[in-house]
LUMLUM-603394 format. One record per atom (N, C-alpha, C): residue in three letters; x, y, z. Coordinates in steps of 0.1 Angstrom, whole numbers, padded with zeros to 4 digits, always signed. Each point is the difference from the previous one (the first is absolute). Layout:
! residues N
alaXYZ...
***
This chain:
! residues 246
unk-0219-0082-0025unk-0009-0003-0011unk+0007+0000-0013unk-0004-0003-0011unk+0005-0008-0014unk-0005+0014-0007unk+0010+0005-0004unk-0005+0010-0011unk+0006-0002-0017unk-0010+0007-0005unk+0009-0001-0017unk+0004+0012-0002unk+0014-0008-0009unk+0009+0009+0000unk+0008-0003-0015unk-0010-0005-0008unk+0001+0001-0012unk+0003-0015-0004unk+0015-0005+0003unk+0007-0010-0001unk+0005-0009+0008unk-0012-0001+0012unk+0001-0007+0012unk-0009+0002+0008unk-0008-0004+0009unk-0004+0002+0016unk+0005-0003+0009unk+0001+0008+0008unk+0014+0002+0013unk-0007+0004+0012unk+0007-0002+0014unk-0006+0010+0014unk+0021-0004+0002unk+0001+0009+0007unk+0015+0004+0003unk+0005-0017+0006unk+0004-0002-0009unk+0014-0011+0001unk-0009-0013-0004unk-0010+0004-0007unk-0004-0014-0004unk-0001-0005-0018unk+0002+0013-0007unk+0002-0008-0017unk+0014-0005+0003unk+0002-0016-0009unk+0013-0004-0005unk+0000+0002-0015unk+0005+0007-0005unk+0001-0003-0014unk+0008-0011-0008unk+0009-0002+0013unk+0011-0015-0007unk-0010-0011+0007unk+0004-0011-0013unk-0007-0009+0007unk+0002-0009+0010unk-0008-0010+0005unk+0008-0010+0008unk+0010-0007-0005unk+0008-0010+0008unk+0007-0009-0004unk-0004-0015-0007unk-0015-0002+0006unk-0008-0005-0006unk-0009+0000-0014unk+0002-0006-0008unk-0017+0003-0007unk-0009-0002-0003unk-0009+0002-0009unk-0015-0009+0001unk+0004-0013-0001unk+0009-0005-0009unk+0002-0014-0002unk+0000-0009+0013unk+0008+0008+0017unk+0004+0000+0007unk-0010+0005+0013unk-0009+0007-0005unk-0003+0005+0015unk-0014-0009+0004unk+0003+0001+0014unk-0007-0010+0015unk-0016-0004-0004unk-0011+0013-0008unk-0009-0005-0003unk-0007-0004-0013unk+0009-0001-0006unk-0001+0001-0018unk-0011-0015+0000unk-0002-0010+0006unk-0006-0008-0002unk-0013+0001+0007unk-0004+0009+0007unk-0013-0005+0006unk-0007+0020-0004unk+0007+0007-0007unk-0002+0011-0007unk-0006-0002-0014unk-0010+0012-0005unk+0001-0001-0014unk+0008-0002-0010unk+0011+0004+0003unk+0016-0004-0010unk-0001-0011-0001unk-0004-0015+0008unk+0006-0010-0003unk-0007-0007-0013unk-0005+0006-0007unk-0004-0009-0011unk+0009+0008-0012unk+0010+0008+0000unk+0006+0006-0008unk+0012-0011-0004unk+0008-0004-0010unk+0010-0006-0004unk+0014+0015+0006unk+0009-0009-0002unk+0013+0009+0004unk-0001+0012-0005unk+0000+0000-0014unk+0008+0012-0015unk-0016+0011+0004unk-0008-0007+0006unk-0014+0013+0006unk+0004+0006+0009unk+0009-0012+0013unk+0001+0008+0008unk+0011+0013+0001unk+0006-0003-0006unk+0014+0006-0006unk-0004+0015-0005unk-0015-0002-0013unk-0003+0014-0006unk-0010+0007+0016unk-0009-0008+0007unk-0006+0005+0012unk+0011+0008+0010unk+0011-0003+0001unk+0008+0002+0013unk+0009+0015-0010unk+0001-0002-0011unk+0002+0011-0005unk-0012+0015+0003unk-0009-0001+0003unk-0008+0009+0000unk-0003+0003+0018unk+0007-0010+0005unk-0003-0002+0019unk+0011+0010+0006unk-0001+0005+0008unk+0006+0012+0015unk-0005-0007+0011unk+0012-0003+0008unk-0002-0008+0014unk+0001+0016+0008unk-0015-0004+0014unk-0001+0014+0009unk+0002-0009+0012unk+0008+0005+0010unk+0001-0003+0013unk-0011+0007+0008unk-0007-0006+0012unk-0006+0010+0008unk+0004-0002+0014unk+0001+0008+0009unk+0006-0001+0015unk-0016+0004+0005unk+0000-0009+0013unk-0014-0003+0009unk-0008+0019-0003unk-0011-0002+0001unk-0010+0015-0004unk-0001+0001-0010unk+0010-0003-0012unk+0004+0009-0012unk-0016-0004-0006unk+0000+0009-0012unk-0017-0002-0006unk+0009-0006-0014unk-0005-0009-0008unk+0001-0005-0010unk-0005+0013-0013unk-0013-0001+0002unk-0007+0013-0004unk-0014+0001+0010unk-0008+0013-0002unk-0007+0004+0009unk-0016+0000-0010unk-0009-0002+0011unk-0012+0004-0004unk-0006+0013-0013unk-0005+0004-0012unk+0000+0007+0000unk+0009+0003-0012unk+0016-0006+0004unk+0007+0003-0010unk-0001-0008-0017unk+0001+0008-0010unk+0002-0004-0013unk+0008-0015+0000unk-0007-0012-0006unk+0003-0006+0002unk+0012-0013-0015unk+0012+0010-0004unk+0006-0002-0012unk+0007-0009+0002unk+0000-0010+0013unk+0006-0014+0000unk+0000-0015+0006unk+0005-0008-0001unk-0007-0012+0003unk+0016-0006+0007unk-0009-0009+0012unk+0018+0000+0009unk-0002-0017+0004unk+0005-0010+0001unk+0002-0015+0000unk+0004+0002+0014unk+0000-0003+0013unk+0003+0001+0014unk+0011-0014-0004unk+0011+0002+0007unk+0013-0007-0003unk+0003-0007+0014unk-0001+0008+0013unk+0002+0000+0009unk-0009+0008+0010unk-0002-0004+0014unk-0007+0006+0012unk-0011+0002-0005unk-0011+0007+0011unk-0012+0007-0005unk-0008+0009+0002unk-0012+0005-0006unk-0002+0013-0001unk-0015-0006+0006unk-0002+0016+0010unk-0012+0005+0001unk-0014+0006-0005unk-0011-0005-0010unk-0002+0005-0008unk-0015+0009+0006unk-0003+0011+0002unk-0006+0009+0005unk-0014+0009-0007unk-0008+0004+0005unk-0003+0010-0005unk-0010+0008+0011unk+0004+0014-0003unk-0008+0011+0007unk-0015+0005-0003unk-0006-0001+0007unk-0014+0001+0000unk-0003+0015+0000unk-0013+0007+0001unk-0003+0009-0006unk+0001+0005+0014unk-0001-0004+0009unk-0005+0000+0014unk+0017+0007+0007unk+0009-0004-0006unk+0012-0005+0003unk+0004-0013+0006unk-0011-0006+0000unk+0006-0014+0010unk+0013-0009-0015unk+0001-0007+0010unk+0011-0009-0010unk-0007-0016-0003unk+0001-0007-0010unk-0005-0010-0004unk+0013-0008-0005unk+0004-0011+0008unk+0009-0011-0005unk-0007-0005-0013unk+0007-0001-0010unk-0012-0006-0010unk+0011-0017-0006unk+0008-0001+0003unk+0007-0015+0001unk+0014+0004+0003unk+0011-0008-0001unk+0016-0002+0000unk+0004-0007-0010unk+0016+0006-0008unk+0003-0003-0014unk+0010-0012+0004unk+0003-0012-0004unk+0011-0004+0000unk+0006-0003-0006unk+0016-0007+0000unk+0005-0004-0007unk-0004-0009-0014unk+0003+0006-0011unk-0013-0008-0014unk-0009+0008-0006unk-0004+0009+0010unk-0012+0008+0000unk+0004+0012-0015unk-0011+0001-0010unk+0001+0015-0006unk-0007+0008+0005unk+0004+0013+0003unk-0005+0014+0001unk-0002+0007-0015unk-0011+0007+0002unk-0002+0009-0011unk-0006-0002-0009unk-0007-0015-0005unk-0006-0003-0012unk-0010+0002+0005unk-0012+0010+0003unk-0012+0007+0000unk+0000+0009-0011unk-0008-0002-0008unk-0003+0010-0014unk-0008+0014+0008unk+0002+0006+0012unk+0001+0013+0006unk+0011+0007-0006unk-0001+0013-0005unk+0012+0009-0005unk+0008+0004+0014unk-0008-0002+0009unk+0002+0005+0016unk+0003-0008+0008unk+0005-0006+0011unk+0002-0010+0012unk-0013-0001+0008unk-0008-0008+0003unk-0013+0000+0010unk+0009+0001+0013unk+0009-0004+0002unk+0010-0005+0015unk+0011+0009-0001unk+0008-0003+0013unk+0012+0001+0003unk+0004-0016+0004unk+0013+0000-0006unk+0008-0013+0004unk+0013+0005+0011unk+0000-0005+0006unk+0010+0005+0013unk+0006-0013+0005unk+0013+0002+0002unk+0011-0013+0002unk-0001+0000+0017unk-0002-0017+0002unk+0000-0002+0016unk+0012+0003+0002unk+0014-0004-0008unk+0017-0007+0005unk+0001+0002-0014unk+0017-0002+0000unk+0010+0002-0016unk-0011-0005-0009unk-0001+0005-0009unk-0006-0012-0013unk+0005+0012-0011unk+0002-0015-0011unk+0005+0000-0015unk-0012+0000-0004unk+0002+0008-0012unk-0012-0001-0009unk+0011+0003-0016unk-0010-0005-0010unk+0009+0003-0018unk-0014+0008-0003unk+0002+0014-0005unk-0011+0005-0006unk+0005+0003-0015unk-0014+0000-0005unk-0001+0002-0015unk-0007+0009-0004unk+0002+0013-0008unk-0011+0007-0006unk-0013-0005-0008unk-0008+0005+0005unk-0016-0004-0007unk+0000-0008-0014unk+0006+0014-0006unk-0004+0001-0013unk+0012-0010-0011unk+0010-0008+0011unk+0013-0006-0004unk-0013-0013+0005unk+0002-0004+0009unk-0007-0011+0005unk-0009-0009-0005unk-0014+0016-0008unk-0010-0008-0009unk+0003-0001-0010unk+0012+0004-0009unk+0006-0001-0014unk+0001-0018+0000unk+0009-0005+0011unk+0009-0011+0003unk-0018-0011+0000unk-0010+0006+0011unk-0004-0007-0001unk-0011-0003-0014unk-0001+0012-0003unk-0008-0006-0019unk+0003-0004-0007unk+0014-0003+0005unk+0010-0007-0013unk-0002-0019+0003unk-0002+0001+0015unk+0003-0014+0001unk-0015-0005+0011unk-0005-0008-0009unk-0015-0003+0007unk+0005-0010+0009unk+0009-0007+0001unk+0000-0009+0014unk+0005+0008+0013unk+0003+0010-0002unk+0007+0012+0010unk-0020+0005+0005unk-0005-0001-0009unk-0015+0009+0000unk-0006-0013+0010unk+0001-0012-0007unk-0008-0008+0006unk+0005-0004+0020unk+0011+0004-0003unk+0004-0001+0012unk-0003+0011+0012unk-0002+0014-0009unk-0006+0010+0009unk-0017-0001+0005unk-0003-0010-0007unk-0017-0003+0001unk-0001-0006+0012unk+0011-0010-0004unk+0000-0012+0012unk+0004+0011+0015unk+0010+0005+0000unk+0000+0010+0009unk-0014+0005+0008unk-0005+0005-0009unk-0010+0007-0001unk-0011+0001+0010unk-0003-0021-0001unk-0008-0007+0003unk+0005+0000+0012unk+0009-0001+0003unk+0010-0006+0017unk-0004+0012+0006unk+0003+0013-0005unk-0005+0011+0011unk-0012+0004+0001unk-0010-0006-0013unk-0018+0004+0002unk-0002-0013+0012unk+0007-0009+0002unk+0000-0008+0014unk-0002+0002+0006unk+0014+0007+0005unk+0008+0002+0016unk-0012+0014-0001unk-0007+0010-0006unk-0005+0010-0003unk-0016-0008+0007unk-0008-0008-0005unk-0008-0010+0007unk+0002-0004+0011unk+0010-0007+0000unk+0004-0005+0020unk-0001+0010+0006unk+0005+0015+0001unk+0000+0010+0007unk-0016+0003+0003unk-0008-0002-0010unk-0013+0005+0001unk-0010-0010+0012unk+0004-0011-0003unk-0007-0008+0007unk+0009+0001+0015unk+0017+0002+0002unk+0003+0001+0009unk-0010+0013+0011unk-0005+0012-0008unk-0002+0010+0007unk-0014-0005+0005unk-0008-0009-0008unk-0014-0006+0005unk-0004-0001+0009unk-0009-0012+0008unk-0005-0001+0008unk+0006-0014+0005unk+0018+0003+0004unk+0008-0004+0007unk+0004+0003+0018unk+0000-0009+0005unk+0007+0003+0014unk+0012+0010+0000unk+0009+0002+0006unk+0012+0009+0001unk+0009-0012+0002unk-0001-0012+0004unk+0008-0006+0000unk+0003-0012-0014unk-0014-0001-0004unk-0003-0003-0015unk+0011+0008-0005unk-0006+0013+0002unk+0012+0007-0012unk+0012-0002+0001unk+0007-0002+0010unk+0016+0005+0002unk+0005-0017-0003unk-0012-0012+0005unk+0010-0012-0008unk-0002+0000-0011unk-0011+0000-0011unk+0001+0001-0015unk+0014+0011-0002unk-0001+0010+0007unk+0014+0011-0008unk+0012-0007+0001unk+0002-0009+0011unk+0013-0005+0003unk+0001-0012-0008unk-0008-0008-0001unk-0001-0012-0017unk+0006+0008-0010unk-0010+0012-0001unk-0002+0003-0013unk+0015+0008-0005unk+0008+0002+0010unk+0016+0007+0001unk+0009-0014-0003unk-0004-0013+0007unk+0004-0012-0003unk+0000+0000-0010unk-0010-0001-0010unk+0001-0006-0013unk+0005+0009-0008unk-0002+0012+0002unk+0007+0010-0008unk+0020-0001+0000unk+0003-0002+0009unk+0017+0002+0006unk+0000-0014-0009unk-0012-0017-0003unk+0006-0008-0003unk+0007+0002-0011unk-0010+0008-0013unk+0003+0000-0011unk+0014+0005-0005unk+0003+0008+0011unk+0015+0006-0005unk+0011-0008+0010unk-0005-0016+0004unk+0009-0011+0002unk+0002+0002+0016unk-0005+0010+0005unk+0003-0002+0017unk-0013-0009+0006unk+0005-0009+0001unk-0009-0009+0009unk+0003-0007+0011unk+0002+0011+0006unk+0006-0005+0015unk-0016+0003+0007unk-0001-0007+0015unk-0011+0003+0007unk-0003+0014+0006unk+0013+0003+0001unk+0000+0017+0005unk-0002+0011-0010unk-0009+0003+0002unk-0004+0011-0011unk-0001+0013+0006unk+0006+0006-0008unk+0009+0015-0001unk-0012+0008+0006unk+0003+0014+0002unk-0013+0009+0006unk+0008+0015-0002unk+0002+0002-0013unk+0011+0018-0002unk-0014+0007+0005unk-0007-0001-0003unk-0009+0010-0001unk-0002+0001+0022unk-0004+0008+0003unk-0006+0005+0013unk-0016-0004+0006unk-0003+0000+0013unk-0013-0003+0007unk-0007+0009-0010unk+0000+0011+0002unk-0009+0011-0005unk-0003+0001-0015unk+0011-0006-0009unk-0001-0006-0015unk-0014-0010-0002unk+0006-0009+0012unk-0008-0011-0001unk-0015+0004+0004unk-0004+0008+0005unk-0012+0007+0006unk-0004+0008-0008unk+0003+0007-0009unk-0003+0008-0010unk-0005-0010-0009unk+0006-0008-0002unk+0002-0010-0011unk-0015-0011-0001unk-0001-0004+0016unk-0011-0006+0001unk-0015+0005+0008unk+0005+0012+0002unk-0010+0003+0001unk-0006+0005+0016unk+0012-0003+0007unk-0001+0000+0017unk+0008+0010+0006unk+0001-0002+0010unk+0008+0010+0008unk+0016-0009+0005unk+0009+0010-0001unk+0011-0007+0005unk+0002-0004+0011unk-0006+0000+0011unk-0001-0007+0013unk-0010-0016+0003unk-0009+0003-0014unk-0004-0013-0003unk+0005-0009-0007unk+0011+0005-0014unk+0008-0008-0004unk+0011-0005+0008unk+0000+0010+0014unk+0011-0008+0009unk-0005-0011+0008unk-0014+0008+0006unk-0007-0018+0003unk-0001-0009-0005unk-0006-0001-0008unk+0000-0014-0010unk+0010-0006-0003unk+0012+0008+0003unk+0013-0009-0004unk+0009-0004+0007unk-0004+0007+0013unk+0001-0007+0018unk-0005-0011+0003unk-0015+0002-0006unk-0010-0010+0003unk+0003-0018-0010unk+0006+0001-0014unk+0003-0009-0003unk+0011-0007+0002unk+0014+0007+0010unk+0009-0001+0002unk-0001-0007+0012unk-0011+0003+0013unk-0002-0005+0010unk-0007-0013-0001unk-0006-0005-0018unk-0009-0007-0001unk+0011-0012-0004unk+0013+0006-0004unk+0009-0007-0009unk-0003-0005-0012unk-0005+0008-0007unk-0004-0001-0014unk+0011+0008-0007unk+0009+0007+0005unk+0008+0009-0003unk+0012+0002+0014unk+0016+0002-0007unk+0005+0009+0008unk+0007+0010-0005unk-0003+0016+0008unk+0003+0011-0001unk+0017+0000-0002unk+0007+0004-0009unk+0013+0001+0003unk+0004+0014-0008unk+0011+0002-0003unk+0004+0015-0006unk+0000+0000-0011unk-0006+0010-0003unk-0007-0001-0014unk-0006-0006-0008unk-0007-0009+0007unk-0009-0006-0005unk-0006-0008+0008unk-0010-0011-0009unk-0005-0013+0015unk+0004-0010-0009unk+0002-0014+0010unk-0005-0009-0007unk-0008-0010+0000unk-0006-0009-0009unk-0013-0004+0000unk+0003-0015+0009unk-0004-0003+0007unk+0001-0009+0015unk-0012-0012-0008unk-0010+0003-0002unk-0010-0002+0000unk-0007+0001-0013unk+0001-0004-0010unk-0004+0013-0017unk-0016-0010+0000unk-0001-0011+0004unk-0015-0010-0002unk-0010+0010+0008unk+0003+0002+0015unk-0009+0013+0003unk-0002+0014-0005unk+0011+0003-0009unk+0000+0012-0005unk-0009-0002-0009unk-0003-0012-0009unk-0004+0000-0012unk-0019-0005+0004unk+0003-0004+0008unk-0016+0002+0009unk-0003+0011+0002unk+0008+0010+0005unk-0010+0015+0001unk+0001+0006-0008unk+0006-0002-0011unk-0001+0006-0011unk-0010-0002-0011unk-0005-0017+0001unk-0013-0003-0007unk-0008+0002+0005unk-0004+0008+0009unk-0010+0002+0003unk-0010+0013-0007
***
């Protein structure tokens, strides 16, 4: 877990204080991220105020609960986004990806835990550095809006995914909806990725993990899909997009 420690958040071997080799001018999601409506000499004063965090598979970004004094651009891989119920059960409550900001919730506190499937980069920024940059420059604002809107979305889709959906409804909408998300950050291959786990995906939608494994036998046997490592790919996406409007 991510603790503060005044002049960084760290879990053993994961602050870099040097930076990458790369920089904002340079790095993989600057265009499909809020940053991209910044000119250079912004990005320049922005990357001045940025700390790149590595995370290794488990690691928590930050946790449920905890004070929440920063805001992190996902650079690379992705995160599990979580929360614990009063009950103790666990609630998938979506996955961060690459593009993705963490932490711009006006909570002093995290509602979640973010937890890394595999390696992922992230650039974090202090709160109170962050919102300076952004009151200064309203196309950086207007661009967090637009954000904004994209995750009161995908925050919608989930709602209607948990509806009065089939199990198998659910699991092809989730696999589009991973499609179109992987497009934005330029992967548009038919095989689409799957970091996350059966039991992610069953939290996530709502089912049990032995039923997310049927349904995904069952569309693989139907050849709408084939199962391969680490992910599936879409065989079939015209049937997918049939059970998904429904």
């Amino acid at each position: 877990m991510l603790v503060d420690t005044g002049s960084c958040e760290r879990s053993a071997h994961v602050c870099h204080h040097k930076r990458s080799e790369d920089g904002c001018a340079d790095c993989k999601v600057r265009l499909i991220s809020v940053c991209s409506v910044l000119a250079l000499p912004e990005l320049e004063e922005l990357e001045a105020l940025s700390q790149h965090l590595a995370l290794d598979k488990g690691q928590a970004l930050f946790a449920q609960g905890q004070a929440a004094t920063s805001v992190f651009n996902v650079i690379e891989g992705s995160l599990r986004l979580t929360r614990l119920l009063p009950d103790g059960r666990r609630q998938v409550m979506g996955f961060a990806l690459p593009g993705d900001f963490l932490g711009l919730a006006l909570q002093e506190r995290h509602s979640v835990s973010a937890e890394a499937l595999g390696p992922v980069k992230t650039c974090r920024f202090g709160r109170q550095d962050f919102a300076a940059v952004v009151a200064a420059k309203p196309h950086l604002l207007a661009s967090l809006h637009e954000r904004a809107g994209y995750e009161l979305t995908l925050a919608q889709d989930q709602m209607l995914l948990l509806g009065r959906r089939t199990a198998e409804e659910k699991v092809a909408t989730f696999l589009l909806s991973l499609r179109d998300r992987f497009a934005r950050t330029g992967h548009t291959s038919v095989t689409v990725e799957l970091p996350m786990g059966r039991q992610d995906m069953a939290d996530y939608l709502g089912l049990t993990m032995e039923t997310v494994s049927r349904m995904l036998t069952r569309l693989d046997r139907a050849h709408a899909i084939l199962l391969v490592p680490g992910g599936v790919r879409l065989l079939d996406p015209a049937r997918l997009e049939r059970l998904a409007s429904n």
